[in-house]
PDB file of N, CA, C, O and CB in Angstrom:
ATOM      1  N   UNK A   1       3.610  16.012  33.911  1.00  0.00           N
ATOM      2  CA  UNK A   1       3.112  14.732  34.375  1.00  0.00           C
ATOM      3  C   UNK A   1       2.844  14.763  35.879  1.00  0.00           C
ATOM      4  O   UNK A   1       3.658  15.193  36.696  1.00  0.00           O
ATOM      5  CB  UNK A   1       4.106  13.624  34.034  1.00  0.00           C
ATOM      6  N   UNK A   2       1.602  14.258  36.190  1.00  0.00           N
ATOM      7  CA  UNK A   2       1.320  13.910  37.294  1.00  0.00           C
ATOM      8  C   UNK A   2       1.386  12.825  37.840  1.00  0.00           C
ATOM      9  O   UNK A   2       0.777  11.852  37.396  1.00  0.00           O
ATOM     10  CB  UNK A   2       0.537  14.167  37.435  1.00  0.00           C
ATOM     11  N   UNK A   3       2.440  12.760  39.338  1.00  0.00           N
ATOM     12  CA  UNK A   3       2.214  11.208  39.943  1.00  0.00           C
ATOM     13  C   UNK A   3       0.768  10.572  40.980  1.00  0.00           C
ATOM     14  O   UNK A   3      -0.182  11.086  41.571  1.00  0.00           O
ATOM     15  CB  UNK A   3       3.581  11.043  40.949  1.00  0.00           C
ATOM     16  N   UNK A   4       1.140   9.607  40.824  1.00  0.00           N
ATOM     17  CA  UNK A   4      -0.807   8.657  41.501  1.00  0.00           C
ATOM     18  C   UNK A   4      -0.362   9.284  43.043  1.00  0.00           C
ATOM     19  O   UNK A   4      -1.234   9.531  43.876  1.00  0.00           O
ATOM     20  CB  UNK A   4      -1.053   5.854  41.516  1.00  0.00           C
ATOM     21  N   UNK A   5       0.961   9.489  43.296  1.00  0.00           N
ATOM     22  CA  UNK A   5       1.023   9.566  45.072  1.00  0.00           C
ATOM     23  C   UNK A   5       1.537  11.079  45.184  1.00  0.00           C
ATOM     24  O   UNK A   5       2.330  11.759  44.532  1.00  0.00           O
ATOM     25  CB  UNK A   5       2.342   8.264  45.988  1.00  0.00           C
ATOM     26  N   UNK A   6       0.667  11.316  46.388  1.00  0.00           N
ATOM     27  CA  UNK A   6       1.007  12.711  46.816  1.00  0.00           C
ATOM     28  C   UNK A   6       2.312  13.378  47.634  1.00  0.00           C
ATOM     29  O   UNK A   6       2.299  13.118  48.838  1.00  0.00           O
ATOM     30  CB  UNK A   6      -0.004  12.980  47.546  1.00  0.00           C
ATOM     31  N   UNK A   7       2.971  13.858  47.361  1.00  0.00           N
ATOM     32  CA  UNK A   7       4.150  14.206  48.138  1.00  0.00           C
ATOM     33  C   UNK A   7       4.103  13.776  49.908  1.00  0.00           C
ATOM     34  O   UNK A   7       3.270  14.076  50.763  1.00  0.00           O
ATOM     35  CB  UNK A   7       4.292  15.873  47.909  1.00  0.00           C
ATOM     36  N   UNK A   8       5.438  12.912  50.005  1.00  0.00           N
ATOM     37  CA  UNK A   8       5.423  12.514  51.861  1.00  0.00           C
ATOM     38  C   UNK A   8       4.244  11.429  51.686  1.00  0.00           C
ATOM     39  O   UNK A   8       3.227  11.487  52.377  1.00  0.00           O
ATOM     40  CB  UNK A   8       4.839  14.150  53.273  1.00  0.00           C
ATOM     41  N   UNK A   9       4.433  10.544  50.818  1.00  0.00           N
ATOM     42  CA  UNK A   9       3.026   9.589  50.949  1.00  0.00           C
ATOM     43  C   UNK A   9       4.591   8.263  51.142  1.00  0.00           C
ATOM     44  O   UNK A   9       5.703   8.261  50.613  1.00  0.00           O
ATOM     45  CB  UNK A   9       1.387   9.485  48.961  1.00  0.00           C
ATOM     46  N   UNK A  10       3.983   7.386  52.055  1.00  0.00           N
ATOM     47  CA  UNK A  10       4.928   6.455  52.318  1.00  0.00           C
ATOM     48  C   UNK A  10       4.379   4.972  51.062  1.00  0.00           C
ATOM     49  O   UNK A  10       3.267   4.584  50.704  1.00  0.00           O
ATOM     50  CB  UNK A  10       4.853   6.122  54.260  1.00  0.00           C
ATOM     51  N   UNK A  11       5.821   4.507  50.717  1.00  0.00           N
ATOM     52  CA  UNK A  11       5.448   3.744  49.568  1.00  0.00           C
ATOM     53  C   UNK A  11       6.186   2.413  50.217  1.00  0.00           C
ATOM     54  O   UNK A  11       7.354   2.341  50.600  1.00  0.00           O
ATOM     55  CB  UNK A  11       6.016   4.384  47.946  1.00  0.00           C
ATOM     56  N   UNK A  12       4.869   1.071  50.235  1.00  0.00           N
ATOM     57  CA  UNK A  12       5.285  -0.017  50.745  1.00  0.00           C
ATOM     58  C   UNK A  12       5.883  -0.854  49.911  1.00  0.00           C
ATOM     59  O   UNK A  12       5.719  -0.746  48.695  1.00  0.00           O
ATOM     60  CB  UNK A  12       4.419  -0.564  51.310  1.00  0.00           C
ATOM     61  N   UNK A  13       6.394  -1.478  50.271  1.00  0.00           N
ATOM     62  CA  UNK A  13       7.388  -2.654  49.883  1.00  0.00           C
ATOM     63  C   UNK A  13       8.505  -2.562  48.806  1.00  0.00           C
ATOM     64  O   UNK A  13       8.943  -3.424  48.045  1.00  0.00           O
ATOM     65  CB  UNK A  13       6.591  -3.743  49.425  1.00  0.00           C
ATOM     66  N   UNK A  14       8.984  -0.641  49.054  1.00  0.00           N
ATOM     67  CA  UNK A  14       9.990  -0.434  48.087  1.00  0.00           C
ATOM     68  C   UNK A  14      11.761  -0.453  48.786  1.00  0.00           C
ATOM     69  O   UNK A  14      12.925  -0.612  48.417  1.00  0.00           O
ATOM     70  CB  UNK A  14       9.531   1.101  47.384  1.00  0.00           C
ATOM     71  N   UNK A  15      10.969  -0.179  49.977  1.00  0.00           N
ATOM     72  CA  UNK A  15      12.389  -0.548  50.834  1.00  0.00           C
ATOM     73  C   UNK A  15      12.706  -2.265  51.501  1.00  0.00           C
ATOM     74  O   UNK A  15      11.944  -2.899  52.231  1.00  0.00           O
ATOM     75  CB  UNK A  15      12.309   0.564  52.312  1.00  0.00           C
ATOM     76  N   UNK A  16      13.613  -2.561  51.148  1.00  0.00           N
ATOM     77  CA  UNK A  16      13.718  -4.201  51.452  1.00  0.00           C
ATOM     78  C   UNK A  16      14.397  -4.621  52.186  1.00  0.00           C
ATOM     79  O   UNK A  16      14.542  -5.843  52.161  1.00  0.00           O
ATOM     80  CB  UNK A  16      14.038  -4.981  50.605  1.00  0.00           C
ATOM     81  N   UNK A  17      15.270  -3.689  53.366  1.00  0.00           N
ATOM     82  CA  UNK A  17      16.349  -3.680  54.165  1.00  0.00           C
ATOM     83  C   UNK A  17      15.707  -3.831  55.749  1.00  0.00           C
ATOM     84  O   UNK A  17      14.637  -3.227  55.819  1.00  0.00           O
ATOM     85  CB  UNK A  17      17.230  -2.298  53.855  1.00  0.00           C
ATOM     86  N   UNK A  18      15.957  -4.250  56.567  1.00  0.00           N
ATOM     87  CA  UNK A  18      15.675  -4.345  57.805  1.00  0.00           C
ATOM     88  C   UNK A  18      15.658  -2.532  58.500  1.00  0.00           C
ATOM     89  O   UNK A  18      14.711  -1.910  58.980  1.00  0.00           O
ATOM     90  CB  UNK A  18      16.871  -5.481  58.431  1.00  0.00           C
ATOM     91  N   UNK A  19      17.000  -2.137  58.306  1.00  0.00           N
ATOM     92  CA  UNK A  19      16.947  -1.318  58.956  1.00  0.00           C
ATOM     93  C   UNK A  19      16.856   0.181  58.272  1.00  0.00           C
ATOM     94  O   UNK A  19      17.197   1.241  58.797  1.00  0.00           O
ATOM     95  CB  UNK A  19      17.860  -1.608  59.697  1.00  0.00           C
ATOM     96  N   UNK A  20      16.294  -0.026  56.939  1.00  0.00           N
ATOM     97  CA  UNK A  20      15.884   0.893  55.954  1.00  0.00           C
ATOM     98  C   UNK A  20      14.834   1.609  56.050  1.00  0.00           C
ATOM     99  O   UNK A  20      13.786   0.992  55.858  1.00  0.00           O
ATOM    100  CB  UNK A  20      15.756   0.403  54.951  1.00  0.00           C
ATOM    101  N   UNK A  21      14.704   3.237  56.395  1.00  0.00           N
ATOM    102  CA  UNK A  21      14.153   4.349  56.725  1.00  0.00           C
ATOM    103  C   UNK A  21      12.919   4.158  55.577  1.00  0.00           C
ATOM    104  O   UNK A  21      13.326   3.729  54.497  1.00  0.00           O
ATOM    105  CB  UNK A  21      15.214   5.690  56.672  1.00  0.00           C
ATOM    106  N   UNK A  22      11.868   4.349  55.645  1.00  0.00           N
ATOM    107  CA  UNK A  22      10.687   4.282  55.229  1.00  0.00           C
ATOM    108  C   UNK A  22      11.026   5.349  53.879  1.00  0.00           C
ATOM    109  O   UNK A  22      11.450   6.503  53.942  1.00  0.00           O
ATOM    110  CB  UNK A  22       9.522   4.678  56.444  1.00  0.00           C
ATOM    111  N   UNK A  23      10.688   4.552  52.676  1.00  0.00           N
ATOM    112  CA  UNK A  23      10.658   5.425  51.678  1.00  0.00           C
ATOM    113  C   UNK A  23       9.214   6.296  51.572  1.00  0.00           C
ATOM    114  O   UNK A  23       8.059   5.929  51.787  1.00  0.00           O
ATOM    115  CB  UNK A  23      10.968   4.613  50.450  1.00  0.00           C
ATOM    116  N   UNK A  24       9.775   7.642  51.139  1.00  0.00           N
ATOM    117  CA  UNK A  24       8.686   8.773  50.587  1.00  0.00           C
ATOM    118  C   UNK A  24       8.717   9.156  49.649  1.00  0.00           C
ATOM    119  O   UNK A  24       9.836   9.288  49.154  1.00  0.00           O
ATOM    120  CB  UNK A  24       8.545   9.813  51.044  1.00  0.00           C
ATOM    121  N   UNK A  25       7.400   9.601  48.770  1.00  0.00           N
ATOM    122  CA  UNK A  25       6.932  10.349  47.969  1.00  0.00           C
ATOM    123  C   UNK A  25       7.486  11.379  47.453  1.00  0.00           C
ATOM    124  O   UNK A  25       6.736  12.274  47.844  1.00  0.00           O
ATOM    125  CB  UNK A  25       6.111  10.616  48.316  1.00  0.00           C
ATOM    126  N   UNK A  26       8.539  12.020  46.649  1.00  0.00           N
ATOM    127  CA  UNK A  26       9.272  13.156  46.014  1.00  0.00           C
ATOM    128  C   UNK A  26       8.576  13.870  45.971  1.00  0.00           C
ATOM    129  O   UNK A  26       7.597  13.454  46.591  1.00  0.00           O
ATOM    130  CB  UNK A  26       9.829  13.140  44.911  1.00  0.00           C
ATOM    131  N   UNK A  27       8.298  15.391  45.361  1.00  0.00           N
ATOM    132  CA  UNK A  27       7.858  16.025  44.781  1.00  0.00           C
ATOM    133  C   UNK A  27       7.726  15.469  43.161  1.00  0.00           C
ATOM    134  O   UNK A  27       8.692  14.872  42.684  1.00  0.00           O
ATOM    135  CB  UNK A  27       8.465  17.056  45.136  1.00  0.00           C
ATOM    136  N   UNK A  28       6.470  15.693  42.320  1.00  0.00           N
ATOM    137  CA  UNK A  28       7.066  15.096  40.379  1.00  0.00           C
ATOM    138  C   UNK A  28       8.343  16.142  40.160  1.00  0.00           C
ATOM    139  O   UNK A  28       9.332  15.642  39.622  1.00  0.00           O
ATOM    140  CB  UNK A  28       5.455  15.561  38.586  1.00  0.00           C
ATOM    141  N   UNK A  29       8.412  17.540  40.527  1.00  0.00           N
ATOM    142  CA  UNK A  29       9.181  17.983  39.556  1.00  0.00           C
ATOM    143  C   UNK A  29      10.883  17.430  40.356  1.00  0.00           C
ATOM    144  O   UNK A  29      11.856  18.032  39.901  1.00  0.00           O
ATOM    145  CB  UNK A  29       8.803  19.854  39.259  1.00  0.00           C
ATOM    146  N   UNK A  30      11.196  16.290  41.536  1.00  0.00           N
ATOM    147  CA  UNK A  30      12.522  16.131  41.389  1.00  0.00           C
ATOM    148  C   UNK A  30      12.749  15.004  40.738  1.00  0.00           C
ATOM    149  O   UNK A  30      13.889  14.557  40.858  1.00  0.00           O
ATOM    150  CB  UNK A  30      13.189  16.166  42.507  1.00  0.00           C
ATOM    151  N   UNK A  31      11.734  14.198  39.849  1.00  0.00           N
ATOM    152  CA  UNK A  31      11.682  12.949  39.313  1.00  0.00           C
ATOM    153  C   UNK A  31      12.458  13.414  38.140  1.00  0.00           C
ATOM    154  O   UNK A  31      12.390  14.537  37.643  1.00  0.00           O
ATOM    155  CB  UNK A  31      10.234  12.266  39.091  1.00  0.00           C
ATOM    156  N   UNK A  32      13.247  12.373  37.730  1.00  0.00           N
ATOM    157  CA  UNK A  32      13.709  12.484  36.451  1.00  0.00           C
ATOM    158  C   UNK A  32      13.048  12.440  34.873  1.00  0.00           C
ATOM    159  O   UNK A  32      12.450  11.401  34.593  1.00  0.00           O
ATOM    160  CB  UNK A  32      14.464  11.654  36.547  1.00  0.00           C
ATOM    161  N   UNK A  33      13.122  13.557  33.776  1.00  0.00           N
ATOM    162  CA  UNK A  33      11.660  13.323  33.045  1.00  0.00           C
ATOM    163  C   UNK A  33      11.713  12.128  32.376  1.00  0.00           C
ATOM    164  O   UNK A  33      10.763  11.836  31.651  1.00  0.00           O
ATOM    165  CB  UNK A  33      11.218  14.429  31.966  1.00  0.00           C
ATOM    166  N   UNK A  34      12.681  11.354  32.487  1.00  0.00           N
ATOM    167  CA  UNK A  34      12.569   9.682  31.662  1.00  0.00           C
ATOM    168  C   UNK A  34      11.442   8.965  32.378  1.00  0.00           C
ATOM    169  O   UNK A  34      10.649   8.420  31.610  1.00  0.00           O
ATOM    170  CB  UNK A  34      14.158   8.532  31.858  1.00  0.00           C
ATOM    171  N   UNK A  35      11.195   8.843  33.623  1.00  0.00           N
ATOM    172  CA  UNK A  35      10.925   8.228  34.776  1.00  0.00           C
ATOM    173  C   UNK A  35       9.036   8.207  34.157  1.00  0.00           C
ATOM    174  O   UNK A  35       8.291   7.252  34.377  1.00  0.00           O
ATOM    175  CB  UNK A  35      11.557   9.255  36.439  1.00  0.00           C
ATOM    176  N   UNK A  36       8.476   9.879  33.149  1.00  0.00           N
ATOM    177  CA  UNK A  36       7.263   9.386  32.992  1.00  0.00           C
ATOM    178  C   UNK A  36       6.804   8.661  32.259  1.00  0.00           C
ATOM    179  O   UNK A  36       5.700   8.130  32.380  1.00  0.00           O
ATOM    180  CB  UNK A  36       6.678   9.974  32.918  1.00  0.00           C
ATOM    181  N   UNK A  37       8.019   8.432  30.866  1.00  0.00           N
ATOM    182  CA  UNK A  37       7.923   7.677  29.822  1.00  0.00           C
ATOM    183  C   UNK A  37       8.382   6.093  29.748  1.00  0.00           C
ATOM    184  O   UNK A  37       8.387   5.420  28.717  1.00  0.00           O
ATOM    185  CB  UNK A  37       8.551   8.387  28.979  1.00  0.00           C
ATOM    186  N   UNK A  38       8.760   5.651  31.045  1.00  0.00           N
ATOM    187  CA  UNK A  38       9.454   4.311  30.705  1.00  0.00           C
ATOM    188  C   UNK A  38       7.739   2.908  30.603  1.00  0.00           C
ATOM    189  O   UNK A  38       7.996   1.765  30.225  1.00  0.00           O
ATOM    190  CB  UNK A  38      10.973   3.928  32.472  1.00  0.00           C
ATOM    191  N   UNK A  39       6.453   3.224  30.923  1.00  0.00           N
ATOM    192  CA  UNK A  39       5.615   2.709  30.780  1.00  0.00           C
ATOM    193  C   UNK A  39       4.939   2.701  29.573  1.00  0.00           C
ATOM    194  O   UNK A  39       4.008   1.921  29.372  1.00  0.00           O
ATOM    195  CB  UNK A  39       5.144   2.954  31.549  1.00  0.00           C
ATOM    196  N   UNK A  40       5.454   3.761  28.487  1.00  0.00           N
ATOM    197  CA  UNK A  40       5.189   3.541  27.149  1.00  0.00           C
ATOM    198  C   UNK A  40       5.774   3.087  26.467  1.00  0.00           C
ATOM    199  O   UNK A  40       6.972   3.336  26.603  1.00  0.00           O
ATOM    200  CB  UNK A  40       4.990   4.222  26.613  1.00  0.00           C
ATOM    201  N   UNK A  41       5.368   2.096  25.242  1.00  0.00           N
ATOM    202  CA  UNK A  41       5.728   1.137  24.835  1.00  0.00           C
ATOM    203  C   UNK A  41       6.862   1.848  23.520  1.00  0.00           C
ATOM    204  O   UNK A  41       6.528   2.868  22.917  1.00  0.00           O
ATOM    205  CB  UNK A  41       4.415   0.202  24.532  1.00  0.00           C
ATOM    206  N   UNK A  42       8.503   0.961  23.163  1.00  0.00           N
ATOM    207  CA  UNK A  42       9.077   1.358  22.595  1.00  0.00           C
ATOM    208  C   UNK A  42       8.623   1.657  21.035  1.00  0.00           C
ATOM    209  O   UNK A  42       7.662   0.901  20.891  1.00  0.00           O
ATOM    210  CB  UNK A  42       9.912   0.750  22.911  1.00  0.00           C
ATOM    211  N   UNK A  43       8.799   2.311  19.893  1.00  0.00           N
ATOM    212  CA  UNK A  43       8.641   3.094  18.869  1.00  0.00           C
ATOM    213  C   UNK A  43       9.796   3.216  18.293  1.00  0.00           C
ATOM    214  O   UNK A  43      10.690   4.040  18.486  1.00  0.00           O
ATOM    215  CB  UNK A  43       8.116   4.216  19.138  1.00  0.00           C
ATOM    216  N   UNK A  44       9.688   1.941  17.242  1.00  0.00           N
ATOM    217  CA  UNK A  44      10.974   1.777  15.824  1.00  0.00           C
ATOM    218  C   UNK A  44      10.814   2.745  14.768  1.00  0.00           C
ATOM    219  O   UNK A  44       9.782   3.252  14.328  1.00  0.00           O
ATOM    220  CB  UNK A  44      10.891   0.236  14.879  1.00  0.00           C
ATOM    221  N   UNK A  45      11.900   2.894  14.473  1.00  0.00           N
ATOM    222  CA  UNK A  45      11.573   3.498  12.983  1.00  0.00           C
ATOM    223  C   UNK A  45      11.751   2.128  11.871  1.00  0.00           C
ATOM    224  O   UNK A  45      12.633   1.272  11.807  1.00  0.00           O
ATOM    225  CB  UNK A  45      12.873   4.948  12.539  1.00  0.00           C
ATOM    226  N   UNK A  46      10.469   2.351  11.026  1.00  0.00           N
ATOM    227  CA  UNK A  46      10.372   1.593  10.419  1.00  0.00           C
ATOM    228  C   UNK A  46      11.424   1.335   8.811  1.00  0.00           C
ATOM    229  O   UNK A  46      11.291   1.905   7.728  1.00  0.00           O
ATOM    230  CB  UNK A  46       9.129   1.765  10.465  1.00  0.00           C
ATOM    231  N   UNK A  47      12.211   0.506   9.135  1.00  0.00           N
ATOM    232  CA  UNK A  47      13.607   0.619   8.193  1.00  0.00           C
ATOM    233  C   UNK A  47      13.254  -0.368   7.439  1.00  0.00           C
ATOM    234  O   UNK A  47      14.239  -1.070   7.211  1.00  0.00           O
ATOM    235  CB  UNK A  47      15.181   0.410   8.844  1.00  0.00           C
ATOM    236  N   UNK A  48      12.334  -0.749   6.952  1.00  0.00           N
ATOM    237  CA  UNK A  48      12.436  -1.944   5.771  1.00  0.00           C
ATOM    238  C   UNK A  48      12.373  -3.407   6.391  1.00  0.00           C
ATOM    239  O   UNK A  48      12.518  -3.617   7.595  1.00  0.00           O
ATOM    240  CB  UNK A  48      13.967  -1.839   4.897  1.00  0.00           C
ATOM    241  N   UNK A  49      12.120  -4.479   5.363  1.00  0.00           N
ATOM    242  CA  UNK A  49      12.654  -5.742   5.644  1.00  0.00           C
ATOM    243  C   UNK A  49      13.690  -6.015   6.631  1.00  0.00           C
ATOM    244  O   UNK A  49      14.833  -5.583   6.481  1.00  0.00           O
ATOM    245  CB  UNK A  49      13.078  -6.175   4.592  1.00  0.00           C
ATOM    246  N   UNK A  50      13.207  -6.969   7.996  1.00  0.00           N
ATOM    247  CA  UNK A  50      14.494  -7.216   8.824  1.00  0.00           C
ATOM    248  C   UNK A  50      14.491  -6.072   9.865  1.00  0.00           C
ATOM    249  O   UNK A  50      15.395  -5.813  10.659  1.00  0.00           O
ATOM    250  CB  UNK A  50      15.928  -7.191   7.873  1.00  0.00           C
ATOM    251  N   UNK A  51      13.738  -5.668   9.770  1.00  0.00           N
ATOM    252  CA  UNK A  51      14.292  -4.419  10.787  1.00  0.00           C
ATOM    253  C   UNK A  51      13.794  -4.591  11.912  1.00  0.00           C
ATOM    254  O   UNK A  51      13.118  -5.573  12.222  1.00  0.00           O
ATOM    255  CB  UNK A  51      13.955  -2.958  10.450  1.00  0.00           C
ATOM    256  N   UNK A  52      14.181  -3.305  12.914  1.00  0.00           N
ATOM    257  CA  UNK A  52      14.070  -3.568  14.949  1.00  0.00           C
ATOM    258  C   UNK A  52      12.140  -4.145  14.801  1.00  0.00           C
ATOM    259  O   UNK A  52      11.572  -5.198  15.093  1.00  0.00           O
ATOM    260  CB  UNK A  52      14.345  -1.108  16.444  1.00  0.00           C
ATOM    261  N   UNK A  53      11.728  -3.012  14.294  1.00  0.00           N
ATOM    262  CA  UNK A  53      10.337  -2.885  14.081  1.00  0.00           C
ATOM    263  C   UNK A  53       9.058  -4.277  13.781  1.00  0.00           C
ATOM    264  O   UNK A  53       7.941  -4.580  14.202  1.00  0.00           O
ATOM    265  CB  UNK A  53      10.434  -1.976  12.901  1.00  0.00           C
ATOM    266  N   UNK A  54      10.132  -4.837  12.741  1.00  0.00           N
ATOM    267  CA  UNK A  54       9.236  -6.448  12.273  1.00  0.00           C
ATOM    268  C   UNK A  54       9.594  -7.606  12.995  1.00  0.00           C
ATOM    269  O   UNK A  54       8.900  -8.619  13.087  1.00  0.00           O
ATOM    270  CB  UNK A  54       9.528  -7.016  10.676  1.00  0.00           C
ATOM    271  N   UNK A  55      11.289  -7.322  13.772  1.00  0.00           N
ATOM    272  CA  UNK A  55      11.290  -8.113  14.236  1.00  0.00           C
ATOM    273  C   UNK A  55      10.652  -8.386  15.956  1.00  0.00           C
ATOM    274  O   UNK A  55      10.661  -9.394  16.662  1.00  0.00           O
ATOM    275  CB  UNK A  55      12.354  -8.241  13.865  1.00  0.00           C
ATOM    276  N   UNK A  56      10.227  -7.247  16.148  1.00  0.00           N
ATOM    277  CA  UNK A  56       9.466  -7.175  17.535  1.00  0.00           C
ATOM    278  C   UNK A  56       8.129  -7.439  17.292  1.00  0.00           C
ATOM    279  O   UNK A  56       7.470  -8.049  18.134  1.00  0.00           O
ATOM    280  CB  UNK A  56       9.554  -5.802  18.281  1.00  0.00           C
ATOM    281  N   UNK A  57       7.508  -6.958  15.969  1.00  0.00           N
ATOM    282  CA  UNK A  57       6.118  -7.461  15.502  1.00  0.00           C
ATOM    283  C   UNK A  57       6.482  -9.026  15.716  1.00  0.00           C
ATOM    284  O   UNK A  57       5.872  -9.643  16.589  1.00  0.00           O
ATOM    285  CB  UNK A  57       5.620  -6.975  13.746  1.00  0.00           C
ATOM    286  N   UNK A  58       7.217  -9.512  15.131  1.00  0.00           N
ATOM    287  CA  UNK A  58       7.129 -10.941  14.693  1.00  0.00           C
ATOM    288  C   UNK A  58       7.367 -11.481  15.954  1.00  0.00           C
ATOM    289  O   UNK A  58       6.534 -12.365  16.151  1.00  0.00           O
ATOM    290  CB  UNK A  58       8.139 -11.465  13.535  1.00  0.00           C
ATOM    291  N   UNK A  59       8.125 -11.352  16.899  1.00  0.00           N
ATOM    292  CA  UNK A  59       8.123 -11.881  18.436  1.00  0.00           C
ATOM    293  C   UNK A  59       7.259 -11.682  19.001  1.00  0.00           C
ATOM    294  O   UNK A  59       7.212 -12.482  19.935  1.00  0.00           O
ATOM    295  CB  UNK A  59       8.942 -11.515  19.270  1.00  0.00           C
ATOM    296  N   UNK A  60       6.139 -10.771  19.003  1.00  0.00           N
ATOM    297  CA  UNK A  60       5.155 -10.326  19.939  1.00  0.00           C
ATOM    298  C   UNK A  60       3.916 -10.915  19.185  1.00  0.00           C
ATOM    299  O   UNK A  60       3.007 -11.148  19.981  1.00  0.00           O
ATOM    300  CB  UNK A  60       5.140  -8.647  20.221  1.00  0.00           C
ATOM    301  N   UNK A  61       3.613 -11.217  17.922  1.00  0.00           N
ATOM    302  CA  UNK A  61       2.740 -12.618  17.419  1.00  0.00           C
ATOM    303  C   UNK A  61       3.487 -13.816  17.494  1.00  0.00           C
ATOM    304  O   UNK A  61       2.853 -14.658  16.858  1.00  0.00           O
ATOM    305  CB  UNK A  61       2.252 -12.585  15.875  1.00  0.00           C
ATOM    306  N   UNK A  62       4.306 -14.205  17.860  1.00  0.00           N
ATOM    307  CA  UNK A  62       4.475 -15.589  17.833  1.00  0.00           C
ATOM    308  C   UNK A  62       4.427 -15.450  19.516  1.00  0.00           C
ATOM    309  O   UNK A  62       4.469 -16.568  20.029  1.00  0.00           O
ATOM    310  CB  UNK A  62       5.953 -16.285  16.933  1.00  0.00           C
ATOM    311  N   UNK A  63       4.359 -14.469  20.397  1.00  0.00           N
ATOM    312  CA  UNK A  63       4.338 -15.140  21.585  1.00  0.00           C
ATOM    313  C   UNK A  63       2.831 -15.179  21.827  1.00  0.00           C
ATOM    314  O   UNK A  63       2.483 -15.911  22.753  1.00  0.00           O
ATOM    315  CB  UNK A  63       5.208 -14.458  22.718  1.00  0.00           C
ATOM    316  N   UNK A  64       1.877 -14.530  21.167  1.00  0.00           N
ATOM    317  CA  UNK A  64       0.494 -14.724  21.080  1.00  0.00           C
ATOM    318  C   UNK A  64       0.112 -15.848  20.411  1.00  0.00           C
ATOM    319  O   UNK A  64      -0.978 -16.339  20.704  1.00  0.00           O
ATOM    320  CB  UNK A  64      -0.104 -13.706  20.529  1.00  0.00           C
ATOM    321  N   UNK A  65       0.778 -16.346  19.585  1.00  0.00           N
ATOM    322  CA  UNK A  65      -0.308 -17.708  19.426  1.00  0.00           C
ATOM    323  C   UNK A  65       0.572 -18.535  19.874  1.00  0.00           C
ATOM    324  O   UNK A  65       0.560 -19.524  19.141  1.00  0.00           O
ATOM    325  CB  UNK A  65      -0.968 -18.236  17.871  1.00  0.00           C
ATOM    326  N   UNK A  66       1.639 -18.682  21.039  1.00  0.00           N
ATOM    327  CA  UNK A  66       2.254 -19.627  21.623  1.00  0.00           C
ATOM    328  C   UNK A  66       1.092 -19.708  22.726  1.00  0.00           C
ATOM    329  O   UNK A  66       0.460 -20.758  22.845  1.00  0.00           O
ATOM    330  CB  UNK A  66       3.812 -19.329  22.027  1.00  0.00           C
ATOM    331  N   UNK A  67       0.800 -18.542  23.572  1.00  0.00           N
ATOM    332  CA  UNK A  67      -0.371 -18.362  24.554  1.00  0.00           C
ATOM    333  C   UNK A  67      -1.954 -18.974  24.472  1.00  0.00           C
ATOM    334  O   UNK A  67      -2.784 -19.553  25.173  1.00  0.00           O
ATOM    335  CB  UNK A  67      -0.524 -16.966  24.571  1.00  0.00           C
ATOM    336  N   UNK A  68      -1.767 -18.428  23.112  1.00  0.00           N
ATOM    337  CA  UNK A  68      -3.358 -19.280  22.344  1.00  0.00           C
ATOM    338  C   UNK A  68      -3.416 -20.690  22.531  1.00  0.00           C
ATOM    339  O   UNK A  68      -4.297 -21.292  23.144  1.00  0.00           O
ATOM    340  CB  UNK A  68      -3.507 -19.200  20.528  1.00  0.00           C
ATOM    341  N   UNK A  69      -2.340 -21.221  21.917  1.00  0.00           N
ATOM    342  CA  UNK A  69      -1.841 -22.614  21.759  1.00  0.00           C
ATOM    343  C   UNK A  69      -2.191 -23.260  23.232  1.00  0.00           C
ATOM    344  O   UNK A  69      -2.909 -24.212  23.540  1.00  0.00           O
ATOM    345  CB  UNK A  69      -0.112 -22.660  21.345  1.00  0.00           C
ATOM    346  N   UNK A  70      -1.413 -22.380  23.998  1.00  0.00           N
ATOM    347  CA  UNK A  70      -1.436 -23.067  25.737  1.00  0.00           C
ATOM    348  C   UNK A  70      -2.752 -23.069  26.460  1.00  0.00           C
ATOM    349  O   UNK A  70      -3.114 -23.862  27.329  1.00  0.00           O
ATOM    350  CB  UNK A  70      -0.451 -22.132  26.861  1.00  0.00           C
ATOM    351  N   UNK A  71      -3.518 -21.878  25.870  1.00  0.00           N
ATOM    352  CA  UNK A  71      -4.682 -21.922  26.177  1.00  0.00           C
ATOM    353  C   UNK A  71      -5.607 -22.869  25.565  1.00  0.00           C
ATOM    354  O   UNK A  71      -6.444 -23.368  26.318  1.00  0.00           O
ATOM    355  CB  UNK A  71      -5.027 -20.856  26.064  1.00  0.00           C
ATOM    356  N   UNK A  72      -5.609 -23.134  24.600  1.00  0.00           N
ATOM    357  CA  UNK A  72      -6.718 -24.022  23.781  1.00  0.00           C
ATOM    358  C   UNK A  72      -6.065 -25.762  24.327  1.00  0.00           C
ATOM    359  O   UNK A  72      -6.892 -26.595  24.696  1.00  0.00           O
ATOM    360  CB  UNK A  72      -6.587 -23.627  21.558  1.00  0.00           C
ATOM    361  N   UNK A  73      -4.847 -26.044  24.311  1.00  0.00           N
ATOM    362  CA  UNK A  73      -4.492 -27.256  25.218  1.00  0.00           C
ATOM    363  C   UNK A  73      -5.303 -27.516  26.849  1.00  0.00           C
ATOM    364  O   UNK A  73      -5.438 -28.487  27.593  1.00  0.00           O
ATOM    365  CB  UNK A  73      -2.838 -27.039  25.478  1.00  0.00           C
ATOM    366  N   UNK A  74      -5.566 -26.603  26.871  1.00  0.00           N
ATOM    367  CA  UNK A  74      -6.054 -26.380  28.729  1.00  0.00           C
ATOM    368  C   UNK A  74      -7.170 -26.444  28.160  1.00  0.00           C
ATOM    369  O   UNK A  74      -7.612 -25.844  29.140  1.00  0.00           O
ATOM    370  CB  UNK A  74      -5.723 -24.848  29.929  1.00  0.00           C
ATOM    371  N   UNK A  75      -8.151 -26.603  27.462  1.00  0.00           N
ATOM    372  CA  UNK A  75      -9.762 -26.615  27.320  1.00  0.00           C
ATOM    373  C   UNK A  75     -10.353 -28.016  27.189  1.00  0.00           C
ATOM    374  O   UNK A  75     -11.570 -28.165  27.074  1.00  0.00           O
ATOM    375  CB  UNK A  75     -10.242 -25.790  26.000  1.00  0.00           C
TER     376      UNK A  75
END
């Protein structure tokens, strides 16, 4: 995996301390390899009725037509 910033590239607004030394750019290979995967989306195993899998389907459509809902009120 490749990162967007080049090694020694200064990264703004990750340090939040007054007197906190300007954060830099690692090398990728001292990144930890979790660090490339945490932007992909989680992957259930699909266990039947009730499971992690339907019940994240079923939260992630009901928060879409809660959005719909809010949107079509605003028109």
């Amino acid at each position: 995996p490749i990162s967007s910033c080049v090694e020694n590239t200064k990264i703004e607004g990750v340090n939040y301390l007054k007197s906190q030394a300007p954060v830099l750019a690692l090398p990728d290979d001292q990144y930890p390899e979790w660090l490339w995967t945490v932007s992909q989306p989680k992957v259930y195993d699909d266990e039947g009725p009730g499971s992690k899998s339907e019940r994240a389907k079923r939260i992630r459509e009901n928060k879409q037509k809660i959005k719909d809902k809010n949107f079509m009120s605003t028109q």
